[in-house]
KEKE-3310 file (N, C-alpha, C; in steps of 0.2 Angstrom, whole numbers, plus 5000, padded with zeros to 4 digits):
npx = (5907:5899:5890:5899:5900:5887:5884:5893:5893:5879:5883:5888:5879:5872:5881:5880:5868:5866:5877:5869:5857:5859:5863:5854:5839:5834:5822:5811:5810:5797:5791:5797:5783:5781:5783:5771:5766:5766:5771:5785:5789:5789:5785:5780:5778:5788:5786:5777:5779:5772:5760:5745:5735:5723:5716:5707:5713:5714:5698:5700:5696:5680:5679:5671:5665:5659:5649:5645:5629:5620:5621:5615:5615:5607:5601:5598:5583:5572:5571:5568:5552:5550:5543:5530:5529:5537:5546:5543:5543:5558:5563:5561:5566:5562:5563:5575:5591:5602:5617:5623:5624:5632:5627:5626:5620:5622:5620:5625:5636:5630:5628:5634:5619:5611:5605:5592:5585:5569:5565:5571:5575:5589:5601:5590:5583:5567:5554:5540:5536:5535:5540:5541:5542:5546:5552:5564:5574:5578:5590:5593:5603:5601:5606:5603:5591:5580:5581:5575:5564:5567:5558:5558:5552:5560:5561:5563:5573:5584:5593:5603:5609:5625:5635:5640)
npy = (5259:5261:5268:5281:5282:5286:5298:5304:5306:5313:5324:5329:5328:5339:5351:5350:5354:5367:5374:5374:5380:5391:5405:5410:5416:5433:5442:5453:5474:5483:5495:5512:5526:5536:5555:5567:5575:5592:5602:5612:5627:5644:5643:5629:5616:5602:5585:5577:5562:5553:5559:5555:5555:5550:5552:5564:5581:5590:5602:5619:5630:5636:5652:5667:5683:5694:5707:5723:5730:5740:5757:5762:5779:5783:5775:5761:5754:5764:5763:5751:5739:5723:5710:5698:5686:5682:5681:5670:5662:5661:5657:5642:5638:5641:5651:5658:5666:5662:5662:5665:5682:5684:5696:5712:5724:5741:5749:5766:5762:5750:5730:5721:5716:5701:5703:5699:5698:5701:5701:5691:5683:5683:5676:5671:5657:5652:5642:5642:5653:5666:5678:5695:5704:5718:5723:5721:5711:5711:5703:5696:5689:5675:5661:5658:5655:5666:5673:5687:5695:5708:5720:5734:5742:5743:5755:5764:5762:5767:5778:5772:5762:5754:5752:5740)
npz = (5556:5546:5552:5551:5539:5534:5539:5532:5520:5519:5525:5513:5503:5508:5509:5493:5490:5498:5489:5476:5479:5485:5495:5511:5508:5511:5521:5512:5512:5515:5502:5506:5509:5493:5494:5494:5481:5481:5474:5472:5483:5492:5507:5510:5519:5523:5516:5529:5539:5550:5547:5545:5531:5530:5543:5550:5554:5571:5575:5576:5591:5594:5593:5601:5602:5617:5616:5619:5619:5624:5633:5647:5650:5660:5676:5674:5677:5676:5665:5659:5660:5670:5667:5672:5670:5658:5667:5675:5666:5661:5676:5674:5662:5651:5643:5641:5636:5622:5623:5638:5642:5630:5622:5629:5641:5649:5665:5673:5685:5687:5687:5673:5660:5651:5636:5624:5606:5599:5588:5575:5584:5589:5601:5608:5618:5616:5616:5619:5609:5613:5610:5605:5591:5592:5603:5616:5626:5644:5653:5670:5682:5675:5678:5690:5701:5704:5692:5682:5669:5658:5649:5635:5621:5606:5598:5610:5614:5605:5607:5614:5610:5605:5592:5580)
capx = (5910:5895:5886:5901:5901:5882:5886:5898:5888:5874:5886:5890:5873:5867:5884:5881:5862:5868:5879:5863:5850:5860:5863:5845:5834:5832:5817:5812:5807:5792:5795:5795:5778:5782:5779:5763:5768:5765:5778:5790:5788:5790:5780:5778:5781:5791:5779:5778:5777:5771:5752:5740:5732:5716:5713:5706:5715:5708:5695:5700:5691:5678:5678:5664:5666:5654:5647:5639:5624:5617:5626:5612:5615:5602:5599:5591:5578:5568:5571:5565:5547:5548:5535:5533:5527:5543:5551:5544:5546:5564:5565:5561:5571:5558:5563:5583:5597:5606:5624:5622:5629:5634:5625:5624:5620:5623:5619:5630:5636:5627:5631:5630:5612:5608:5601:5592:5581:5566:5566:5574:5575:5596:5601:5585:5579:5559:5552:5533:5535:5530:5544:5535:5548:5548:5557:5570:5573:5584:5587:5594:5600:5597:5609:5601:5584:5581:5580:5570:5567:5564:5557:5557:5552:5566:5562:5563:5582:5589:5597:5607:5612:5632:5633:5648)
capy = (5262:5264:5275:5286:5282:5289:5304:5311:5307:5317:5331:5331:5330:5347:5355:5350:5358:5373:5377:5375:5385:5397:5409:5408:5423:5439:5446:5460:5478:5485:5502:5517:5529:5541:5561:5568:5581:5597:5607:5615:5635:5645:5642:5626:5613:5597:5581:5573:5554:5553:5561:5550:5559:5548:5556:5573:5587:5593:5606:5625:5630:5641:5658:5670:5688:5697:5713:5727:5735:5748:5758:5768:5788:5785:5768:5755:5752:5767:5762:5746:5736:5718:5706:5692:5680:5679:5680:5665:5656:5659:5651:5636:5640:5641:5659:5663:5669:5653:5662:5672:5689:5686:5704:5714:5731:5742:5757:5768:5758:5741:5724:5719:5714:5701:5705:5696:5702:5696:5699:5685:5679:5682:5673:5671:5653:5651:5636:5643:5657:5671:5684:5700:5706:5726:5721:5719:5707:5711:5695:5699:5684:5669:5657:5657:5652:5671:5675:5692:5697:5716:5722:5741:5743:5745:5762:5768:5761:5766:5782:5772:5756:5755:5751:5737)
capz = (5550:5541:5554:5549:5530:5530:5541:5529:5513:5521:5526:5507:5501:5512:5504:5486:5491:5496:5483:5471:5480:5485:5503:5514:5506:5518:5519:5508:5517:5511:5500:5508:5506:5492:5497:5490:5476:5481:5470:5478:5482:5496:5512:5508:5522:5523:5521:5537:5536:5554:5549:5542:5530:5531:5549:5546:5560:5576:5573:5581:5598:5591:5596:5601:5605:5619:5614:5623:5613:5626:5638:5647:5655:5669:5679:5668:5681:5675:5656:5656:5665:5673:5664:5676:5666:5657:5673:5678:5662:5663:5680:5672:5659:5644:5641:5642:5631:5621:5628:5644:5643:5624:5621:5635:5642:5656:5667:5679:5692:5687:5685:5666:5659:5648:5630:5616:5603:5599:5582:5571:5589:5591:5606:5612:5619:5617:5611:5619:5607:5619:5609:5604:5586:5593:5609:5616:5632:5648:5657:5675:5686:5671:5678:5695:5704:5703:5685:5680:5664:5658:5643:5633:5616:5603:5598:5613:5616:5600:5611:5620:5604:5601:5585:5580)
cpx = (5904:5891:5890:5901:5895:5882:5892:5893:5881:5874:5886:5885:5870:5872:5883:5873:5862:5869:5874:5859:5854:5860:5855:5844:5831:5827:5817:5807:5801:5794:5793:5788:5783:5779:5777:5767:5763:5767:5781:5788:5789:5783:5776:5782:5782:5784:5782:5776:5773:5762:5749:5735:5722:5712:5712:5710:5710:5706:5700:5694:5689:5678:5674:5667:5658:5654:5642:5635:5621:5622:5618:5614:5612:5602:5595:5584:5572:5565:5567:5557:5547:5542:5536:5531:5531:5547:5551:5546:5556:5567:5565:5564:5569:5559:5571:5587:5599:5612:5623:5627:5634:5633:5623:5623:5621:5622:5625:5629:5630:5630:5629:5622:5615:5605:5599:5586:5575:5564:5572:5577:5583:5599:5597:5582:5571:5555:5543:5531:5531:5534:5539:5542:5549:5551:5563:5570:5579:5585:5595:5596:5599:5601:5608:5591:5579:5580:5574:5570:5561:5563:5559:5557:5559:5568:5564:5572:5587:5595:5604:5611:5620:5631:5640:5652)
cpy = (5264:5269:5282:5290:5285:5294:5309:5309:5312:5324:5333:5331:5336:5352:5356:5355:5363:5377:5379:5380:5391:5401:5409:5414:5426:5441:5454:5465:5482:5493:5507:5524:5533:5548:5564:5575:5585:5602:5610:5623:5638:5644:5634:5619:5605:5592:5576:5564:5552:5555:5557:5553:5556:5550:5565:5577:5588:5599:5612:5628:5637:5645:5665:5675:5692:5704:5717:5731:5740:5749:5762:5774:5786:5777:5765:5752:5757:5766:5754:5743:5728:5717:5701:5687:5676:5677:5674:5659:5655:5656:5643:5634:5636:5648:5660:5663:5661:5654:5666:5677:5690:5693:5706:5721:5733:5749:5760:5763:5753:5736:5724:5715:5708:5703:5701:5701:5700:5694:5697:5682:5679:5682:5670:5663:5652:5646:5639:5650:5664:5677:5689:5704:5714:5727:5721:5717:5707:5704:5695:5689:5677:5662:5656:5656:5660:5675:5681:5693:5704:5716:5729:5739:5746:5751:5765:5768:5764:5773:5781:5766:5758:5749:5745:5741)
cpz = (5546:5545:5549:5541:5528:5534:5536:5522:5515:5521:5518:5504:5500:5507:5498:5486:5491:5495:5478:5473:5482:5492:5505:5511:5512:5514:5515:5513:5511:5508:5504:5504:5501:5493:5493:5486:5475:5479:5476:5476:5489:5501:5512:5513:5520:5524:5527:5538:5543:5553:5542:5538:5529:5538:5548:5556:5564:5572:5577:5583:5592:5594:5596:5605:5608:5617:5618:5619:5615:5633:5640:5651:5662:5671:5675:5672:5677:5667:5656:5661:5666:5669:5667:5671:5658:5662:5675:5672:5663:5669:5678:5666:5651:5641:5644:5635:5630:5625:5633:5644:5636:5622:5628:5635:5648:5658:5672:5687:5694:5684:5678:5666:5654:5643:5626:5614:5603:5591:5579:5577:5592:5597:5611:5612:5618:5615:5613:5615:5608:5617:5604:5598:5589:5600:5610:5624:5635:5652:5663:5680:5681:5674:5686:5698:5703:5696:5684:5673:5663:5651:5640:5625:5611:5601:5599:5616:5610:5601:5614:5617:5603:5597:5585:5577)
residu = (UNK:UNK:UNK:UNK:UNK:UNK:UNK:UNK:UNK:UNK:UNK:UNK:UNK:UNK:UNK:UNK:UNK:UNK:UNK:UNK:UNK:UNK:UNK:UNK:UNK:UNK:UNK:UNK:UNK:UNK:UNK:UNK:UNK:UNK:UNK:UNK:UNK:UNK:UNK:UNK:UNK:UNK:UNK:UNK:UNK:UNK:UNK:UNK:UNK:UNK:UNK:UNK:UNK:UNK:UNK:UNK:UNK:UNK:UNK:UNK:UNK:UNK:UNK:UNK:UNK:UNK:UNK:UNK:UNK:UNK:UNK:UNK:UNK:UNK:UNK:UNK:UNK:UNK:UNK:UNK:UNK:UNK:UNK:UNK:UNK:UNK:UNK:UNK:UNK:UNK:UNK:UNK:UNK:UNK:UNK:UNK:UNK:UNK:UNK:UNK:UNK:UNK:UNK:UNK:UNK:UNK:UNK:UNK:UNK:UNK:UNK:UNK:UNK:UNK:UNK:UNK:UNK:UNK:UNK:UNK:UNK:UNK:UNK:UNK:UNK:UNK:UNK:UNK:UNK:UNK:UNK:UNK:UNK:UNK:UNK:UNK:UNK:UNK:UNK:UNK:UNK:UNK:UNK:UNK:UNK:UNK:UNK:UNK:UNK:UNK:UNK:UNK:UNK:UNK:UNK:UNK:UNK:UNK:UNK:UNK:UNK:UNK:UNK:UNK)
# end
């Protein structure tokens, strides 16, 4: 009898406890971010709660457009002189263009050339400083074992210069 007399005083206990403290407390949900106030207007898109604005966006792929700067009338062979002594540095490839075939020229029924300048250097790799400013450098071949490079004074090319 008395196991059951302090079994039901227990039971009444938890009850009258209950009552006082009240139904078990649910978790509270964290607030939702508020959206960044960009006024409202046209073209003006929805904010996206998915993008983290502490992450910055991918870049865009950059883009580079090639350019042809000589056409020439006669075979370019007669227009321009091999200088070997660039020729072999660009085998070793202390003397090439930064992008190949970013500026280029070309004669009747030829492969496209290579071009850089030599003044203000534009595309031109050199670190032994071997660029002469009244030049201009054909570079035939730069991405093989084979590389030639040809020269002619700027002068003498401005005949044959397309202009942007």
């Amino acid at each position: 009898m008395t196991h059951r007399f302090c079994t039901l005083i227990t039971a009444s206990l938890l009850a009258a406890a209950a009552m006082i403290i009240g139904p078990p407390a649910q978790a509270e949900r964290p607030a939702a971010p508020a959206p960044p106030e960009h006024g409202r207007g046209f073209g003006k898109l929805p904010w996206q709660s998915w993008m983290d604005p502490a992450i910055a966006r991918p870049r865009p792929t950059p883009e580079r457009r090639d350019r042809i700067v000589y056409a020439f009338d006669a075979p370019s062979r007669g227009l321009l002189k091999i200088d070997l002594e660039l020729s072999r540095l660009c085998r070793q490839g202390r003397f090439q263009q930064l992008i190949n075939l970013h500026y280029r020229a070309f004669g009747p029924d030829e492969r496209p050339w290579g071009v850089a300048y030599g003044r203000m250097a534009v595309n031109l790799y050199d670190p032994t400083r071997r660029r002469d400013e009244g030049l201009v450098y054909f570079f035939k071949g730069q991405e093989s074992s084979n590389c030639n490079v040809f020269t002619a004074r700027q002068d003498d090319l401005r005949r044959f210069y397309i202009g942007p």
